[in-house]
MIZA-678478 format. One record per residue (C-alpha): residue number from 1; residue in three letters; x negated, y, z negated. Coordinates in steps of 0.02 Angstrom, whole numbers, plus 50000, padded with zeros to 5 digits. Each point is the difference from the previous one (the first is absolute). Example, Ala and Ser with C-alpha at 12.3 -4.5 7.8 and 13.67 -1.06 7.14 Angstrom:
residues 2
1:ALA:49385:49775:49610
2:SER:49931:50172:50033
//
This chain:
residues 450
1:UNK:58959:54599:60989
2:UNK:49990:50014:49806
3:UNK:50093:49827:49973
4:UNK:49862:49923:50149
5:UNK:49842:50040:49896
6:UNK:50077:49956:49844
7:UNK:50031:49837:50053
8:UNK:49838:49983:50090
9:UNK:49915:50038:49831
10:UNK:50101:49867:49943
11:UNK:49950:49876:50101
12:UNK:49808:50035:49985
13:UNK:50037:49998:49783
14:UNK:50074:49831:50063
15:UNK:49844:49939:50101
16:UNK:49896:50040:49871
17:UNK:50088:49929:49842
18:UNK:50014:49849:50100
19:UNK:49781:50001:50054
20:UNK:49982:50039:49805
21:UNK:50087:49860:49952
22:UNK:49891:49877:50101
23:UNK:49859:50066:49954
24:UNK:50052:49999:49813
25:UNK:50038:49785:50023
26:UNK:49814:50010:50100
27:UNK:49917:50090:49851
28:UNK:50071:49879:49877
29:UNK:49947:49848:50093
30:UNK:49839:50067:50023
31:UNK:49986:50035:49823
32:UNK:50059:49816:49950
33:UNK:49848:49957:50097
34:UNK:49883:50102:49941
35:UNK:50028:49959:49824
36:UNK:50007:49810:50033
37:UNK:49854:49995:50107
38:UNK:49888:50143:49918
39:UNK:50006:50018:49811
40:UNK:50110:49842:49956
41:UNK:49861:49893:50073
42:UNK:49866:50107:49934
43:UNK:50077:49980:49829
44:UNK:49990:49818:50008
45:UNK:49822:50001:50055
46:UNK:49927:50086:49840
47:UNK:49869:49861:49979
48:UNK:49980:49953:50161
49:UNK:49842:50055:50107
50:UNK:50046:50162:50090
51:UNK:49894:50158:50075
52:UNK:49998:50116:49853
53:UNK:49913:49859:49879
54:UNK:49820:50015:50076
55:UNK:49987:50184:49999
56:UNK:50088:49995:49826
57:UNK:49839:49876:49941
58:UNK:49876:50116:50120
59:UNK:50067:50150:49909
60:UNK:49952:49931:49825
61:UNK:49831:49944:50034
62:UNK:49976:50157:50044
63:UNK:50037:50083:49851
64:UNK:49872:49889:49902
65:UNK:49872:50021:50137
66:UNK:50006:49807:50075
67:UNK:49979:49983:50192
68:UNK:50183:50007:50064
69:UNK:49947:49933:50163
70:UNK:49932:49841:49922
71:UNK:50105:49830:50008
72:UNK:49928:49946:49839
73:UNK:50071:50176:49906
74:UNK:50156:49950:50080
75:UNK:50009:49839:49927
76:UNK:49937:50076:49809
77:UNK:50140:50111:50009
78:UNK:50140:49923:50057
79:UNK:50126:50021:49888
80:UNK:50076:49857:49886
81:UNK:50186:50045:50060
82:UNK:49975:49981:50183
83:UNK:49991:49823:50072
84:UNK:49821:49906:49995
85:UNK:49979:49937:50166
86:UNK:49897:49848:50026
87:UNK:49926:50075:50153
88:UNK:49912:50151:49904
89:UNK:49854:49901:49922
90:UNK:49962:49885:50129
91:UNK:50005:50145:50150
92:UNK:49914:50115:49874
93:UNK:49850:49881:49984
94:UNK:49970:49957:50189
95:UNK:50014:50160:50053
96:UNK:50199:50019:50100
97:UNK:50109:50084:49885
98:UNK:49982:50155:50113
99:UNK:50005:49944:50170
100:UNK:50129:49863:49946
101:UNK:50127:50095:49903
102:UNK:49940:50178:50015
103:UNK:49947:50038:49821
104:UNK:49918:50092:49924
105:UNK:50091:50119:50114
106:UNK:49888:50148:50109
107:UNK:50112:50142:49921
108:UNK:49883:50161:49998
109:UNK:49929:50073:49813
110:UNK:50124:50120:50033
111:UNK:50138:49879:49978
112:UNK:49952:49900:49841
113:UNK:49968:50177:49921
114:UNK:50180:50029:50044
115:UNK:50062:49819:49931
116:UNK:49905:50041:49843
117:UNK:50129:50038:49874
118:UNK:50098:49847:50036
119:UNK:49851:49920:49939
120:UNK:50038:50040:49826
121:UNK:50162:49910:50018
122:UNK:50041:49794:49986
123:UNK:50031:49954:50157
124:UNK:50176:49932:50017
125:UNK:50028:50177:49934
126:UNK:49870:50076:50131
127:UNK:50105:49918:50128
128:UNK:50178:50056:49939
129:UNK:49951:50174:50013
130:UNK:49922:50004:50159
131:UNK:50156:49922:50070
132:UNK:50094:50134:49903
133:UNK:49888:50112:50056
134:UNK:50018:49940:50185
135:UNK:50204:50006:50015
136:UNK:49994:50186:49907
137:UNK:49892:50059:50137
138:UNK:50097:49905:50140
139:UNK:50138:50102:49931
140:UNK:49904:50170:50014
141:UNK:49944:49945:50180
142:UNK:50186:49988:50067
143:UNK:50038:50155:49927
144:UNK:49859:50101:50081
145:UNK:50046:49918:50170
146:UNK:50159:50045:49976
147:UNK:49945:50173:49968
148:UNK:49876:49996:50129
149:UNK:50107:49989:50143
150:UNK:50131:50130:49935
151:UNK:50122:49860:49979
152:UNK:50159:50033:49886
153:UNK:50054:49820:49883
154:UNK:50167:50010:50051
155:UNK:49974:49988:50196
156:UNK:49969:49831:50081
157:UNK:49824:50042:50047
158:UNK:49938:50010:49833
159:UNK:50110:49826:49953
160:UNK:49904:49924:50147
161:UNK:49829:50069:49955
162:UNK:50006:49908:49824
163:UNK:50087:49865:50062
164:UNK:49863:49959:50128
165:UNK:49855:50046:49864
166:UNK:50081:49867:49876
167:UNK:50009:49857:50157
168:UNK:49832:50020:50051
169:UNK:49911:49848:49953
170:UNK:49804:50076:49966
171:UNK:50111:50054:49845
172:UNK:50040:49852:49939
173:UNK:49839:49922:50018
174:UNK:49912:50159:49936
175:UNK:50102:49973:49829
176:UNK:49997:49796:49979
177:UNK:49793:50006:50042
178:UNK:49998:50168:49886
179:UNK:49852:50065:50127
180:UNK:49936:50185:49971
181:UNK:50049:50029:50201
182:UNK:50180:50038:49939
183:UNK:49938:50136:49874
184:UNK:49879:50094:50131
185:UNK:50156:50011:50132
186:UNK:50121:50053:49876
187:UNK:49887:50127:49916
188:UNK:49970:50063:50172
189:UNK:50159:50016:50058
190:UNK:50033:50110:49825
191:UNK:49854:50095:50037
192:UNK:50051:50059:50164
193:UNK:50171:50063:49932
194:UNK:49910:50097:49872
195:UNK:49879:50063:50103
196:UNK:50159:50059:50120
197:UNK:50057:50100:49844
198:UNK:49814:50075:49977
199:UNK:49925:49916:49849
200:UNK:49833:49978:50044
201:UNK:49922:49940:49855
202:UNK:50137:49896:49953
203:UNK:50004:49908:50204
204:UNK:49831:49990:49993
205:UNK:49987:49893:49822
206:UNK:50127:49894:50085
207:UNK:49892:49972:50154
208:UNK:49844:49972:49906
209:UNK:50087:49853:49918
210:UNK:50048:49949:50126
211:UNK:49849:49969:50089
212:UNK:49877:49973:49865
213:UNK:50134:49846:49963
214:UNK:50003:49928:50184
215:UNK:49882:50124:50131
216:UNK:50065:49922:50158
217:UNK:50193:50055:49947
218:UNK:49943:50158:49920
219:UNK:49853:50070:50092
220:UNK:50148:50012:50128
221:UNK:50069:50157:49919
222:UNK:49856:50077:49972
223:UNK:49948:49997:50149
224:UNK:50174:50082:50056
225:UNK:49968:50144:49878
226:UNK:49820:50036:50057
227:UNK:50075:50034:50194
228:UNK:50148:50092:49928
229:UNK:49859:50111:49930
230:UNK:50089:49991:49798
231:UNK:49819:50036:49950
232:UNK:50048:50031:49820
233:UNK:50110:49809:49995
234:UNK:49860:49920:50091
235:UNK:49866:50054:49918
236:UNK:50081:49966:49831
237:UNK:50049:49823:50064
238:UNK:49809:49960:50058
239:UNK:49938:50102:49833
240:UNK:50100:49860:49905
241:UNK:49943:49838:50103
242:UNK:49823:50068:49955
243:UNK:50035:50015:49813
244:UNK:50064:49812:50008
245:UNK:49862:49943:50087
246:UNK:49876:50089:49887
247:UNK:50087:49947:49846
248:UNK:50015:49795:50065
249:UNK:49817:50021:50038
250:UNK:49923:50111:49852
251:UNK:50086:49856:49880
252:UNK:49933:49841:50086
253:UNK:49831:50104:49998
254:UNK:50005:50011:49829
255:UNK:50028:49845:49983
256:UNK:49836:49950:50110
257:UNK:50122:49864:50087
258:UNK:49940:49951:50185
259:UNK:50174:50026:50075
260:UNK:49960:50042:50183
261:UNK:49958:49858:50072
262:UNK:50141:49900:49974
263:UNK:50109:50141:50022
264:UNK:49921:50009:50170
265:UNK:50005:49799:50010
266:UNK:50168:49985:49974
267:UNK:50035:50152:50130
268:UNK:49918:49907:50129
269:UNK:50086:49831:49954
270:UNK:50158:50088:50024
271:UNK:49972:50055:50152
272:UNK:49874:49862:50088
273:UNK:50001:49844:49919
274:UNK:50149:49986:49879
275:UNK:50150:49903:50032
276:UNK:50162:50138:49941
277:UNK:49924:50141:50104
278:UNK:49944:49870:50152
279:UNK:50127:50006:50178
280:UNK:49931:49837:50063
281:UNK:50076:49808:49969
282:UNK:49877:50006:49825
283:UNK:50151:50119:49902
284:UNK:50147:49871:50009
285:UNK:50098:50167:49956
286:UNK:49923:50111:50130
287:UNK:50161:50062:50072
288:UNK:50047:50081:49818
289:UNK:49871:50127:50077
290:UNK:50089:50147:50093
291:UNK:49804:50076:50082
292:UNK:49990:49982:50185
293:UNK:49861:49876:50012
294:UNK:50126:49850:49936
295:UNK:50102:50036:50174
296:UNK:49835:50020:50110
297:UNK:49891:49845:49960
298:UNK:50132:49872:50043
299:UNK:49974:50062:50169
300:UNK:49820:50072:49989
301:UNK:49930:49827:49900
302:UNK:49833:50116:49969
303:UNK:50009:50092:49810
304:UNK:49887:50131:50088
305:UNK:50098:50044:50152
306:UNK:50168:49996:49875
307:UNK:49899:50117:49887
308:UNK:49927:50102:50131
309:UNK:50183:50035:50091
310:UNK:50087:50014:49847
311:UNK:49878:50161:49965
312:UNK:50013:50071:50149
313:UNK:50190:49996:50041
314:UNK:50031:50069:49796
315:UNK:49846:50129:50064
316:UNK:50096:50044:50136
317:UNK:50175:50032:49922
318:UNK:49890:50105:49849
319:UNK:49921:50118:50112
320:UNK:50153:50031:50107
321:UNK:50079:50039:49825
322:UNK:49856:50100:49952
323:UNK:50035:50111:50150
324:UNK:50163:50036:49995
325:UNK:49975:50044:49793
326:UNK:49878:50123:50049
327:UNK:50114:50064:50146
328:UNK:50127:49998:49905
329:UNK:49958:50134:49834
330:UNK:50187:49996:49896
331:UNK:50046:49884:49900
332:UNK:50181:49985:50090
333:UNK:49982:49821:50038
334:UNK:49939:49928:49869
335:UNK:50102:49844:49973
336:UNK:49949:49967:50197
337:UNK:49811:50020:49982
338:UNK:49979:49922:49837
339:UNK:50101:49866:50081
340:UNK:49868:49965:50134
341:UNK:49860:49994:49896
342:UNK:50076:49895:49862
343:UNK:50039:49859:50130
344:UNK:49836:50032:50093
345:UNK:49906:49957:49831
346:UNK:50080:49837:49988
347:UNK:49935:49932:50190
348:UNK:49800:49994:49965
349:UNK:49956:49938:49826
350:UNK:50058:49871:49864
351:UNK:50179:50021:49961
352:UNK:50158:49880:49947
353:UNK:50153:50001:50008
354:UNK:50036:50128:49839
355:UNK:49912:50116:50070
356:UNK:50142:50020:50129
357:UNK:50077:50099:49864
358:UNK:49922:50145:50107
359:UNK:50153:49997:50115
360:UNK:50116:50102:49884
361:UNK:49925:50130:50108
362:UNK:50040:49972:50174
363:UNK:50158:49934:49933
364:UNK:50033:50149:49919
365:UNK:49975:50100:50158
366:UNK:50085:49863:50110
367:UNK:50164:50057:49896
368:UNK:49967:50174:50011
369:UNK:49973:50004:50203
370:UNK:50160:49905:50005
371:UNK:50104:50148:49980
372:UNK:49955:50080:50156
373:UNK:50040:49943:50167
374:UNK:49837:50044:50096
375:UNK:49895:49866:49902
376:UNK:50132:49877:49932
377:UNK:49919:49880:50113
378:UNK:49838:50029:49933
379:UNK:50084:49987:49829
380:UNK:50092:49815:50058
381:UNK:49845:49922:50063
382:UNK:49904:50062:49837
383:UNK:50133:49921:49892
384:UNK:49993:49825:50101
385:UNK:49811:49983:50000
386:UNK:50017:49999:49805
387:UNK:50132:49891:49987
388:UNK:49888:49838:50009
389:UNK:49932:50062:49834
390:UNK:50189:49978:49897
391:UNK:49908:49816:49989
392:UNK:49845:49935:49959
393:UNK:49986:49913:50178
394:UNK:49803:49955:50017
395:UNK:50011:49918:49810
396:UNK:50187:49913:50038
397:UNK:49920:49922:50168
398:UNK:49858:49945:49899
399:UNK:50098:49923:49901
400:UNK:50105:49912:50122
401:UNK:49827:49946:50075
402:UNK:49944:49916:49860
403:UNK:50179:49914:49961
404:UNK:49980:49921:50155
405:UNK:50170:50103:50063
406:UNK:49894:50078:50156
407:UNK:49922:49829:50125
408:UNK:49794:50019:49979
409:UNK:50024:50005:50185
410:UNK:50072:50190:50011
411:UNK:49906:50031:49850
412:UNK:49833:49990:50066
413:UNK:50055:50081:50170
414:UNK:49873:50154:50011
415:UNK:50158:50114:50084
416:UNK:50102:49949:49817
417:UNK:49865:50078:49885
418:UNK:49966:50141:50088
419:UNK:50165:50062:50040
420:UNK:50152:49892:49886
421:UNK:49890:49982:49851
422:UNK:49935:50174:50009
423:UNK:50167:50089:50065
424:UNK:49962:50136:49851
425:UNK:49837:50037:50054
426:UNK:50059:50027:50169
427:UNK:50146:50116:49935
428:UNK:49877:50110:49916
429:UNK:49904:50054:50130
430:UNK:50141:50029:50141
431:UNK:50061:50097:49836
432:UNK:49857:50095:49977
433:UNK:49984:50044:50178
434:UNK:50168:50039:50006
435:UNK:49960:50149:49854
436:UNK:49852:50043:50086
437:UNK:50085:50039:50187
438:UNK:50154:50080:49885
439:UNK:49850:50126:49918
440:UNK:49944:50049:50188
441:UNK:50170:50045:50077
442:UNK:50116:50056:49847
443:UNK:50046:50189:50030
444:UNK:49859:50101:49891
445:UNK:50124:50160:50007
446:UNK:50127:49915:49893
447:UNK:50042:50086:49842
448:UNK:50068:49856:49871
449:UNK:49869:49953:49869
450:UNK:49991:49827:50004
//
């Protein structure tokens, strides 16, 4: 009998060594990629247009009390090392520069105080350490997930939790376009580990950087902590947010600069009238955007009714979440809930493809269910609906679009936008409604802190 489990212990050391070494060959290919496609291509892009220039500019002007909502500050302080575009001037001066190419951006006062110090910094250096800056906390962010699902490094669930993190493509693009999306999600990722270990104050800082640098991402946290009733996190979190807003506000007030209404202009071009933010045939890069609207008006054709049902279906999910949060008092699935409400925030507003990033989550609980039998399925489907998102598949069939690789024919088929050409969009809400239906049948008795 000895010799028997011996040799069955054997065999499972066997079975394991074996799964460790595929996932160790996995990990280093998806490494290789994420170096080649993240910072190696962000390094060669130092004076190239990316996401982090305009806030960079908005961020100076207003530390010497210029407008940073104005096209014409843009253009005064756009710095000598970055390329001078030829459309700047002559989209300044008739008035398109914002609906055209998104700039000035609408970040929040909150955010440019934030930026602020890299103000005081040339810009191809700005740049270098905000990409440092990035990949340090990309680091931290694996290691909390790791952490945050109990997972030891040497098992194979850990080796395919990086692995997966470094393949998924919102990464890559997050780094190469160097947009402040990839901060807020790894921040709050950090944030919920510490807060796991009961550093309030600490979390909460975390948090409020998080969403005084991008709301929609980080408003999604605090909003977590307020249900989970961590009054002294929350309030510290919203305490902070208000001392950034006061602070943006007090110094352009100072400065007697008439800053609102083209904050509020540019908002509203975003949102209405703008091409980058727009889900109709205007944005020639409309299926870069992830928010359920892009999948709805190929078959809606009415920006209202694709509006109007996007709100109501994310309205839906948020109160059915909402419930089971307040049903549900513990904290012992927290990986699950914040799951559901990190993909619900994605369906009704403006958001690309970066800001995907927010799937470390469900990802990181995907893996964890996966150990137990009773909701490996659950786990399996999770895992496939996020699979489409190891690519960037709305921007690559763009591009094959415009190559001429995909016949006009198909192209401009109504059923091929709103279901091939916005696959992602569709995999985000069967995923979200997947985590919601998990939150209203998972066992509340169960004991494991997850």
């Amino acid at each position: 009998m000895h010799s028997f489990q011996e040799a069955s212990s054997a065999n499972v050391r066997s079975v394991d060594a074996k799964w460790s070494a595929v996932c160790l060959v996995l990990l280093l290919l998806a490494g290789a990629e994420f170096v080649v496609r993240g910072p190696v291509r962000a390094i060669h892009s130092t004076t190239g247009f990316n996401d982090f220039l305009s806030p960079y500019i908005q961020a100076q002007a207003w530390m010497y009390g210029l407008d940073p909502y104005s096209p014409q500050t843009l253009l005064d302080l756009w710095p000598a090392e970055a390329l001078q575009y030829s459309f700047l001037q002559i989209e300044a001066a008739n008035g398109t520069l914002v609906a055209k190419r998104g700039i000035p951006t609408a970040y929040p006062v909150t955010a440019l105080v934030l930026v602020a110090p890299f103000g005081f910094i040339h810009w191809n250096i700005a740049y270098a350490i905000w990409l440092a800056i990035n990949l340090f906390l990309f680091a931290g962010m694996i290691a909390a997930l790791g952490a945050l699902a109990g997972f030891s490094y040497r098992e194979p669930a850990a080796l395919l939790l990086i692995t997966a993190t470094l393949a998924l493509a919102p990464f890559h693009t997050g780094i190469v376009t160097a947009n402040v999306s990839l901060v807020a999600v790894e921040l709050g990722v950090i944030a919920v580990w510490i807060a796991r270990q009961r550093y309030e104050v600490i979390a909460a800082i975390l948090v409020g950087i998080s969403a005084g640098i991008k709301p929609q991402i980080g408003l999604c946290f605090v909003l977590y902590y307020l249900l989970r009733r961590r009054w002294r996190l929350f309030g510290t979190a919203v305490a902070i947010l208000i001392a950034l807003a006061t602070i943006g506000m007090l110094r352009l007030q100072v400065g007697h600069t008439p800053w609102l209404a083209n904050y509020l202009n540019d908002n509203h071009i975003l949102l209405e009238t703008g091409v980058l933010g727009n889900f109709t045939s205007i944005n020639p890069t409309r299926f870069g955007l992830i928010n359920l609207q892009v999948a709805l008006y190929p078959i809606l054709n009415s920006v209202r009714l694709a509006n109007g049902l996007a709100s109501a279906m994310s309205g839906i999910l948020l109160i059915i979440w909402l419930v089971e949060m307040v049903r549900r008092q513990g904290a012992e699935f927290e990986l699950l809930d914040l799951s559901a409400i990190v993909v619900i925030s994605l369906l009704p507003i403006y958001h690309r493809f970066y800001d995907a990033t927010l799937l470390v989550f469900p990802l990181c609980w995907a893996l964890f269910s996966f150990r137990e039998r009773k909701v490996r399925n659950f786990a399996i489907i999770c895992l496939l609906l996020m699979v489409p998102f190891l690519i960037p598949g709305g921007t690559l069939l763009e591009t094959m679009e415009t190559s001429g690789r995909i016949p006009s024919v198909l192209a401009n088929q109504w059923w091929w936008q709103a279901f091939i050409m916005s696959h992602q969009v569709w995999m985000l809400l069967f995923l979200s409604i997947l985590l919601v239906r998990e939150m209203t049948v998972f066992p509340y008795s169960r004991q494991d802190k997850i």
